[in-house]
N, CA, C and O atoms as CSV, one atom per row, in Angstrom:
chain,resi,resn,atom,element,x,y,z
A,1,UNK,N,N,0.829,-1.194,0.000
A,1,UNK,CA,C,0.000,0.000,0.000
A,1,UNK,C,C,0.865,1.246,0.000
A,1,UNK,O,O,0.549,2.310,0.532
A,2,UNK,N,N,1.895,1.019,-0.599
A,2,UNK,CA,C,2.793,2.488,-0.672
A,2,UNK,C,C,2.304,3.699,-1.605
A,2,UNK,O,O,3.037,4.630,-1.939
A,3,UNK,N,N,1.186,3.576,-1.914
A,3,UNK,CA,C,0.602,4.529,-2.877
A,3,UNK,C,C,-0.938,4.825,-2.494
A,3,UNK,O,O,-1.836,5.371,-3.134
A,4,UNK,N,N,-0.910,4.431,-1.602
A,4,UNK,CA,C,-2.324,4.267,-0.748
A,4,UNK,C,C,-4.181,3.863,-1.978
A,4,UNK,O,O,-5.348,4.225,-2.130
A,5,UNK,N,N,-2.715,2.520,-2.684
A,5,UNK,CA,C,-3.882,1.716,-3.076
A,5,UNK,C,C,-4.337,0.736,-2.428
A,5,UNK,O,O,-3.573,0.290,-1.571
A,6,UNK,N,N,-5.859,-0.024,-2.604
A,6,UNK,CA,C,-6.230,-1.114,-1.737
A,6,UNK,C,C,-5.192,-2.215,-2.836
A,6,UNK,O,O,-4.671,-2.012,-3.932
A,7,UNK,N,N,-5.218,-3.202,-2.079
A,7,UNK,CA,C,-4.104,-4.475,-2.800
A,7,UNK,C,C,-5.244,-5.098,-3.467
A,7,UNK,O,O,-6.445,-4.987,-3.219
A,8,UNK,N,N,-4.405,-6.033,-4.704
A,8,UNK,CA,C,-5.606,-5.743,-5.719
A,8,UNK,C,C,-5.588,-7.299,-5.765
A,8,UNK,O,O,-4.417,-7.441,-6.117
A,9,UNK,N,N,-6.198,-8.883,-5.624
A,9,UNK,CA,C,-5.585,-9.794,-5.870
A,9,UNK,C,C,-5.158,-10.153,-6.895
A,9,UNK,O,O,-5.686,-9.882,-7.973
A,10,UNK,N,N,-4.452,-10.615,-6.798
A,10,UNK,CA,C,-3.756,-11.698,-8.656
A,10,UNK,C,C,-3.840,-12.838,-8.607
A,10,UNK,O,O,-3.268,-13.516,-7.754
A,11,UNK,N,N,-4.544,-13.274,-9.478
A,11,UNK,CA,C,-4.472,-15.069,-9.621
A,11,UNK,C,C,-3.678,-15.144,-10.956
A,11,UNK,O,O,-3.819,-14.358,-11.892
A,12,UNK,N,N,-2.716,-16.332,-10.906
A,12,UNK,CA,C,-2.117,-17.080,-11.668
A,12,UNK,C,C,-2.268,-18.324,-12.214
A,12,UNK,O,O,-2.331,-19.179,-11.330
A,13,UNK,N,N,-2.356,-18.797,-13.414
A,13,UNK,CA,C,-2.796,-20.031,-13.494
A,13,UNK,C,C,-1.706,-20.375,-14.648
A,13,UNK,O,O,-1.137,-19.301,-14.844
A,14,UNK,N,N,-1.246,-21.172,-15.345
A,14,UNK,CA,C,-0.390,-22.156,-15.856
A,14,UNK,C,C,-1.978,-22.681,-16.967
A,14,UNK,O,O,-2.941,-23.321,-16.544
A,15,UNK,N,N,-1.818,-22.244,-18.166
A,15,UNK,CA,C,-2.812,-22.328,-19.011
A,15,UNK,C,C,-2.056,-23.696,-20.419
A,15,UNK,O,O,-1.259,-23.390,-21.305
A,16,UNK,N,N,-2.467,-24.693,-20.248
A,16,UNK,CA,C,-1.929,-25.758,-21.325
A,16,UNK,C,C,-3.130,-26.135,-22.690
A,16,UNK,O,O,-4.066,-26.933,-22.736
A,17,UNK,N,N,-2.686,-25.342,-23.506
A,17,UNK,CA,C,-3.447,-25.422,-25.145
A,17,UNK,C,C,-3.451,-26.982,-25.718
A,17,UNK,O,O,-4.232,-27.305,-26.613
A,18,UNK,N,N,-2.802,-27.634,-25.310
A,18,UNK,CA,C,-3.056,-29.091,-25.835
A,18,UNK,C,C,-4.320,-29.867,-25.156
A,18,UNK,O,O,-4.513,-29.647,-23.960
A,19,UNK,N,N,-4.866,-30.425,-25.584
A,19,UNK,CA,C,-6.162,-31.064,-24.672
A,19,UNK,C,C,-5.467,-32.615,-24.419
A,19,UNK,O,O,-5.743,-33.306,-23.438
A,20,UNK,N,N,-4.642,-32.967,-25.354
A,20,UNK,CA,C,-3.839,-34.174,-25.206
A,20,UNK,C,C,-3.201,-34.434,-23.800
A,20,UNK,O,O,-3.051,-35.474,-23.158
A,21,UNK,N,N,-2.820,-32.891,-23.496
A,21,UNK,CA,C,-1.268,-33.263,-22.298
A,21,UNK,C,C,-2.318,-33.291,-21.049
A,21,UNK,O,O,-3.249,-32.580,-20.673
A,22,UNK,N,N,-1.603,-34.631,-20.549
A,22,UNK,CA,C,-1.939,-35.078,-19.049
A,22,UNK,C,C,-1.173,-34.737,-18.262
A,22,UNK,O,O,0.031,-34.989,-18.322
A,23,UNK,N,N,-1.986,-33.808,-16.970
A,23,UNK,CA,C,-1.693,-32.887,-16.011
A,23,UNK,C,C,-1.220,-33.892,-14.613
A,23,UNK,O,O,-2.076,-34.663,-14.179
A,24,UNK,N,N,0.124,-33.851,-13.955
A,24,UNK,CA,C,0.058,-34.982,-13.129
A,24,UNK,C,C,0.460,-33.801,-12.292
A,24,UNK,O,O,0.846,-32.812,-12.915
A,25,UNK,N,N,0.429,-33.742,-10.864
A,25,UNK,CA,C,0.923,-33.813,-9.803
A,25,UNK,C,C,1.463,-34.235,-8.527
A,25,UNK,O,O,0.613,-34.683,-7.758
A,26,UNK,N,N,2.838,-34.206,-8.038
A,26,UNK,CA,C,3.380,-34.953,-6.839
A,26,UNK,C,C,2.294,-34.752,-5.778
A,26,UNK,O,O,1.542,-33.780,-5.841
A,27,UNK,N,N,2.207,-35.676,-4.792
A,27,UNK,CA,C,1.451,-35.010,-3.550
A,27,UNK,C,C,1.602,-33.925,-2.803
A,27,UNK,O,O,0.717,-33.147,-2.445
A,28,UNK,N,N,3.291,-33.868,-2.460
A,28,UNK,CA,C,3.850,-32.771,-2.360
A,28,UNK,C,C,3.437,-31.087,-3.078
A,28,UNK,O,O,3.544,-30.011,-2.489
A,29,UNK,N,N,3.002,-31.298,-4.363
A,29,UNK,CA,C,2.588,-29.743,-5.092
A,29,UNK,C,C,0.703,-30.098,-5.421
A,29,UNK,O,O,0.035,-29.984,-6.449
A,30,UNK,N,N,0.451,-30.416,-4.438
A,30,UNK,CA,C,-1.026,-30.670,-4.653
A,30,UNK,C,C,-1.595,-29.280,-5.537
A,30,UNK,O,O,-2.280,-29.249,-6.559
A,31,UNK,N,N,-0.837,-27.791,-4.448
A,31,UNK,CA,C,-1.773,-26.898,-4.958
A,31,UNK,C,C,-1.735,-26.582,-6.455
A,31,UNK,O,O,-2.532,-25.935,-7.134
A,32,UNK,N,N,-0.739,-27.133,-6.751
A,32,UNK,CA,C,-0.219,-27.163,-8.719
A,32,UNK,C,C,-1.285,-27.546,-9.135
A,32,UNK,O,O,-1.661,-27.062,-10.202
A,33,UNK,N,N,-2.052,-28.432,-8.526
A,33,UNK,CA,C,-3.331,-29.183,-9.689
A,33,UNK,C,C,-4.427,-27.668,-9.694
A,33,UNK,O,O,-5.025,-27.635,-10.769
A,34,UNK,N,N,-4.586,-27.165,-9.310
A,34,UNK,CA,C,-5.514,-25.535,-9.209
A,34,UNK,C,C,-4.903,-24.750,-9.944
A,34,UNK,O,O,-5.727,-24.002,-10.471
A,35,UNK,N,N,-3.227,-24.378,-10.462
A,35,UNK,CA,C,-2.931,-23.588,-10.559
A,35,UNK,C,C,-2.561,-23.938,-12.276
A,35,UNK,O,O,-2.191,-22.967,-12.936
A,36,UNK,N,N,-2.658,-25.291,-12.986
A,36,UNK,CA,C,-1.901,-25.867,-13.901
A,36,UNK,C,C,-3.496,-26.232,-14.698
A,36,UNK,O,O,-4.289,-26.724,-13.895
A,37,UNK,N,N,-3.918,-26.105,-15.778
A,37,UNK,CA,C,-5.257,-26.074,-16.502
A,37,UNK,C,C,-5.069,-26.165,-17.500
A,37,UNK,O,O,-4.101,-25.663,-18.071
A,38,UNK,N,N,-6.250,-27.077,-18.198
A,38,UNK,CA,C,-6.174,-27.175,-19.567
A,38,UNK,C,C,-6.959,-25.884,-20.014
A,38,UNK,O,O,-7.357,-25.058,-19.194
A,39,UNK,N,N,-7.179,-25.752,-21.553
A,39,UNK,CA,C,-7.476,-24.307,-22.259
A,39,UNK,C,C,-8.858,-24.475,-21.949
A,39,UNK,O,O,-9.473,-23.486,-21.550
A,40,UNK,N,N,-9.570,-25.800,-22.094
A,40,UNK,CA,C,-11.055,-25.538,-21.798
A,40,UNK,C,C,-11.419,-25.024,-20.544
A,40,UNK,O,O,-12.524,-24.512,-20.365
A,41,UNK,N,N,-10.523,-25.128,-19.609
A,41,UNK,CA,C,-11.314,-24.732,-17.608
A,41,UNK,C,C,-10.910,-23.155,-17.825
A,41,UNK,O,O,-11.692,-22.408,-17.238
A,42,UNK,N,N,-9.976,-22.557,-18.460
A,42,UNK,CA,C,-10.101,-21.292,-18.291
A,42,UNK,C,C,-11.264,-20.745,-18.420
A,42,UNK,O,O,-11.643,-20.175,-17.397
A,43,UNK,N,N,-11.984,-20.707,-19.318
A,43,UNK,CA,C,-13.791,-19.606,-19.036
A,43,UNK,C,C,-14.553,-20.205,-17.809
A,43,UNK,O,O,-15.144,-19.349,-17.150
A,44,UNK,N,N,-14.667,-21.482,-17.363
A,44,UNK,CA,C,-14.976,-21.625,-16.104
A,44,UNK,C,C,-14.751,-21.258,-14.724
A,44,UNK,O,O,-15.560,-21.072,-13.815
A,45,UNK,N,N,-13.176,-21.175,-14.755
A,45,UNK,CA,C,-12.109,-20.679,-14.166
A,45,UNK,C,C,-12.939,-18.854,-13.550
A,45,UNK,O,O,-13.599,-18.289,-12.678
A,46,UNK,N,N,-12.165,-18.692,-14.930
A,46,UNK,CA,C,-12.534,-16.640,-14.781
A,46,UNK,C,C,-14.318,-16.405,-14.339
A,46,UNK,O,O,-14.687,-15.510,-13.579
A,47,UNK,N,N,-15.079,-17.219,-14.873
A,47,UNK,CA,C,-16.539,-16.833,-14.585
A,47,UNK,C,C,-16.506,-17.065,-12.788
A,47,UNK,O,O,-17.258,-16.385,-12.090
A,48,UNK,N,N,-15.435,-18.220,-12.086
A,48,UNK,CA,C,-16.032,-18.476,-10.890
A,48,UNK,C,C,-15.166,-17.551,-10.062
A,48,UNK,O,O,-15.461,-17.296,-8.894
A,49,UNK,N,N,-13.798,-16.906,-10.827
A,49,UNK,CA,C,-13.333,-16.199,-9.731
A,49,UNK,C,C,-14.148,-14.643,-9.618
A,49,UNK,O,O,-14.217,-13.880,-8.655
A,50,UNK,N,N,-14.848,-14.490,-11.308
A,50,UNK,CA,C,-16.066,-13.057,-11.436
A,50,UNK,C,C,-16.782,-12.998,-10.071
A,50,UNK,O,O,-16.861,-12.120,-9.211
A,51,UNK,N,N,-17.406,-14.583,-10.211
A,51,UNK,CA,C,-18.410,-14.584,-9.097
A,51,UNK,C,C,-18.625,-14.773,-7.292
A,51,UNK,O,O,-19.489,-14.742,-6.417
A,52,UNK,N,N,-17.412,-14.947,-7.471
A,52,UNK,CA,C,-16.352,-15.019,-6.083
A,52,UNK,C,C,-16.250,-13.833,-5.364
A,52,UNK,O,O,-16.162,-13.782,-4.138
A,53,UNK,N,N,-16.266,-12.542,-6.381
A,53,UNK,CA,C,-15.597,-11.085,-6.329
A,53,UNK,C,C,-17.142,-10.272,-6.819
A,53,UNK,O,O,-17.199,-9.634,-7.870
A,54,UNK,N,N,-18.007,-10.378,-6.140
A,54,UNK,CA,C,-19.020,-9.644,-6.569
A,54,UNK,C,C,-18.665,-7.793,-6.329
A,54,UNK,O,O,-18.945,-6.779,-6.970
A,55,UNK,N,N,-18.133,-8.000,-5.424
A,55,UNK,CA,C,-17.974,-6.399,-4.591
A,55,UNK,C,C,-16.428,-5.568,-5.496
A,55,UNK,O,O,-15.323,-6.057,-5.733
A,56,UNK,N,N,-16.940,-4.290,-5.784
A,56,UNK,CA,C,-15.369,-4.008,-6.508
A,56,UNK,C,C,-14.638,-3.533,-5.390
A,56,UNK,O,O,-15.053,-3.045,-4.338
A,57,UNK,N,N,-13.212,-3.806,-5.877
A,57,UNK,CA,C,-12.463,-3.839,-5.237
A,57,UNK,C,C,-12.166,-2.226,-5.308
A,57,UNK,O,O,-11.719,-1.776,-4.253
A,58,UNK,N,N,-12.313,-1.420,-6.215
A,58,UNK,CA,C,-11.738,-0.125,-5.986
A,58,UNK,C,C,-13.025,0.575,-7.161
A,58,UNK,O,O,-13.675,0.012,-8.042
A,59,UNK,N,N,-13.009,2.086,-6.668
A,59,UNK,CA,C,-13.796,2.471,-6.946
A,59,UNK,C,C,-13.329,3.426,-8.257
A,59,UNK,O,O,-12.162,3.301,-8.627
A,60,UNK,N,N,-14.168,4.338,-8.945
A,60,UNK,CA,C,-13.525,5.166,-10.509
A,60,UNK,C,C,-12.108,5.556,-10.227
A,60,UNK,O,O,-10.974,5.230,-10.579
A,61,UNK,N,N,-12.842,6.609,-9.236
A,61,UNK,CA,C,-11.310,7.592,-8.986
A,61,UNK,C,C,-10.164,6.573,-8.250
A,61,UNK,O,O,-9.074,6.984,-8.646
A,62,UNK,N,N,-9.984,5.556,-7.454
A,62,UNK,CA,C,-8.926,4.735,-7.153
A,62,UNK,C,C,-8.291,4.167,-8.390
A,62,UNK,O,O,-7.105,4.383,-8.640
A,63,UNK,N,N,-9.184,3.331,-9.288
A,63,UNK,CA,C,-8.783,3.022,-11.110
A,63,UNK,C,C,-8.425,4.090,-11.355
A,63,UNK,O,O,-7.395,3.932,-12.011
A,64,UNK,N,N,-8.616,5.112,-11.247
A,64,UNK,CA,C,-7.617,6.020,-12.178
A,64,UNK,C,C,-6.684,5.933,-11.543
A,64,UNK,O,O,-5.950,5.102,-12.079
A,65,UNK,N,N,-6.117,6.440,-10.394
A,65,UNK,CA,C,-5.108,6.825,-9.659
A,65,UNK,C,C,-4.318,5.317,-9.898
A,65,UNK,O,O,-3.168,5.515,-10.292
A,66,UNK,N,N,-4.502,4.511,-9.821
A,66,UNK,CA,C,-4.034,2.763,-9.522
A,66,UNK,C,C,-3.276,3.020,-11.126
A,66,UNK,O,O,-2.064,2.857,-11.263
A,67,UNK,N,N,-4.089,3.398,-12.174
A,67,UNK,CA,C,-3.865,3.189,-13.908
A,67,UNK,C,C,-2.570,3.963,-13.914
A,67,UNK,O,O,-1.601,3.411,-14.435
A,68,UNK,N,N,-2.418,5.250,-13.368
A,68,UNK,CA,C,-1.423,6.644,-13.392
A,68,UNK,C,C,-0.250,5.795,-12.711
A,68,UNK,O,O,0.819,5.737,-13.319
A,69,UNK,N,N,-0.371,5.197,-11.603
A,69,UNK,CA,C,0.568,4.704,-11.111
A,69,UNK,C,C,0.959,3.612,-11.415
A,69,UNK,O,O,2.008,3.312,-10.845
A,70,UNK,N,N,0.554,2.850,-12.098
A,70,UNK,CA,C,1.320,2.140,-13.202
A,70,UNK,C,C,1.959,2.275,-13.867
A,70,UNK,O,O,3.058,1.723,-13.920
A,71,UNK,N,N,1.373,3.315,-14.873
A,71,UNK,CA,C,1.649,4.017,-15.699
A,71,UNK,C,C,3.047,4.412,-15.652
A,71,UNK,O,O,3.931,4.022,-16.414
A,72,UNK,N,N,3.168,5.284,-14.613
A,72,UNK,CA,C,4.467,5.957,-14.192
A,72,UNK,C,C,5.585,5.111,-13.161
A,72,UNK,O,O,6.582,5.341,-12.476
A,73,UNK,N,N,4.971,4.336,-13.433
A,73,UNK,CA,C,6.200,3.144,-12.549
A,73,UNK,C,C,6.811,1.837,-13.896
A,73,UNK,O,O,7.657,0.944,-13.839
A,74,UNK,N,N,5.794,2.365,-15.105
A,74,UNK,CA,C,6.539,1.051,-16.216
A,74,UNK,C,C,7.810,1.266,-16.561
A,74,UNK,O,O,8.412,2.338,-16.612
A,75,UNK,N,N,8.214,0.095,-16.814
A,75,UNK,CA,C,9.825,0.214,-17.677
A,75,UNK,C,C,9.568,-0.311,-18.667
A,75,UNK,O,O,8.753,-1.222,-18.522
A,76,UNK,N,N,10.017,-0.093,-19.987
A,76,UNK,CA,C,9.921,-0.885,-20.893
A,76,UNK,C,C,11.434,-1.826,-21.104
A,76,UNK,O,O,12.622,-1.503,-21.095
A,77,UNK,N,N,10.545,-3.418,-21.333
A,77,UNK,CA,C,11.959,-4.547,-21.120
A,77,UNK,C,C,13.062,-3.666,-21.958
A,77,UNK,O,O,12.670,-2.921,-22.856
A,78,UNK,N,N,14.242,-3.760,-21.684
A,78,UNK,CA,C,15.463,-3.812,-22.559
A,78,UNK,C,C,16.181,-4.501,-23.501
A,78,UNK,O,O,17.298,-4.380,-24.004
A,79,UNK,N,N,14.907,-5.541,-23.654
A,79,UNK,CA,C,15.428,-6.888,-24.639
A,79,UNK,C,C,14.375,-7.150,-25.413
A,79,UNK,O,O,13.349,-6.475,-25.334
A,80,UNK,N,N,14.510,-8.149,-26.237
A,80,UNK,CA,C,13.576,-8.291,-27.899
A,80,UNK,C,C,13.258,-9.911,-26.906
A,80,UNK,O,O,13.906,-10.887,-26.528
A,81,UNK,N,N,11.790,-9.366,-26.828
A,81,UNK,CA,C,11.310,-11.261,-26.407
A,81,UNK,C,C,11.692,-12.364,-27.711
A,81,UNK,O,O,12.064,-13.534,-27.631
A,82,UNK,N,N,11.492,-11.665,-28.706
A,82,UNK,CA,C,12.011,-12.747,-29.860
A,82,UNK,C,C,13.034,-13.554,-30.428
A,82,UNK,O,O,13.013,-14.526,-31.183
A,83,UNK,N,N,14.275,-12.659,-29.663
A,83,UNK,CA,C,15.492,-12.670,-29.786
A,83,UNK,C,C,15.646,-13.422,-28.648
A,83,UNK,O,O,15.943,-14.585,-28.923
A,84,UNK,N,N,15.535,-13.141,-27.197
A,84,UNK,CA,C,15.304,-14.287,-26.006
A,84,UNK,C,C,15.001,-15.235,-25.985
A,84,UNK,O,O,15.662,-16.125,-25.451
A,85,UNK,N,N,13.973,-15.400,-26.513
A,85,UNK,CA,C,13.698,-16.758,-27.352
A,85,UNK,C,C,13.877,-17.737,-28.159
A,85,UNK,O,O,13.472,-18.895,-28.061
A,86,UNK,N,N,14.737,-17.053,-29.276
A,86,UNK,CA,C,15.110,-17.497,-30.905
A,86,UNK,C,C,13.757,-17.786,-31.621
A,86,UNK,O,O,13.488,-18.758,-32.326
A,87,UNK,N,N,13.040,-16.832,-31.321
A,87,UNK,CA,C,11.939,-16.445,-32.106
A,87,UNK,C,C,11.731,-15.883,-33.834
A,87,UNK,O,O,11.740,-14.657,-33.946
A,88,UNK,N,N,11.563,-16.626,-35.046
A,88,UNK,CA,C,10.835,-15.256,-35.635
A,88,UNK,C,C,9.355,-15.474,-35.804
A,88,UNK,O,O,8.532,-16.381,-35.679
A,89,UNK,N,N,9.436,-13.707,-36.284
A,89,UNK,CA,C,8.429,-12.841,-36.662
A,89,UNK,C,C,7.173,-13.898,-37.512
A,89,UNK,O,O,5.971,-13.634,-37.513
A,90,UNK,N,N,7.680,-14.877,-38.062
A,90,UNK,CA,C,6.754,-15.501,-39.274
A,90,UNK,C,C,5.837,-16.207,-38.306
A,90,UNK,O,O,4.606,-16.225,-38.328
A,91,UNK,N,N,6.708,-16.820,-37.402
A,91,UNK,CA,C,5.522,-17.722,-36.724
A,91,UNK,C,C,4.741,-17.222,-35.943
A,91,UNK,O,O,4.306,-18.012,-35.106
A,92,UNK,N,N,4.312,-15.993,-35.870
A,92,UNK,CA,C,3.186,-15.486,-35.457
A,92,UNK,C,C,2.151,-15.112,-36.696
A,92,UNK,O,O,2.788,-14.651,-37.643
A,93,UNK,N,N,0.686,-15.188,-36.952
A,93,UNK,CA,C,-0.249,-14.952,-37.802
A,93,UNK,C,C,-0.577,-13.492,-37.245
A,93,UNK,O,O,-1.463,-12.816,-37.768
């Protein structure tokens, strides 16, 4: 809250586009099985965390102020994700 925003949550999830790949987990990383999803549970996913979160979390004027301070805190990377990668340009449509 160093900007005297409310904390905003973030969920993360591990999103897998193959419907083929089988999702295993150790017992040990149980919570991995929640966090690791095939492409179909994502719209299920987002609709139940919508409905989870009925109440907003911040109001117009906080979104703005929250947006500004983003804003003014970005860096832009110093590196070519494509090049990090050994990416090219073609294989994107």
């Amino acid at each position: 809250m160093q900007y005297n925003i409310p904390v905003i949550p973030i969920h993360s999830f591990i999103v897998i586009s193959n419907p083929q790949t089988i999702i295993r987990t150790s017992p040990e990383n149980r919570t991995l099985q929640y966090k690791v999803i095939h492409r179909e549970a994502l719209p299920a996913i987002i609709n139940q965390l919508e409905n989870s979160m009925k109440e907003s979390i911040l109001d117009a004027k906080a979104l703005k102020k929250a947006v500004r301070v983003i804003n003014k805190q970005h860096i832009d990377a110093d590196f070519s994700m494509l090049e990090r990668y050994k990416l090219s340009e073609t294989i994107f449509i």
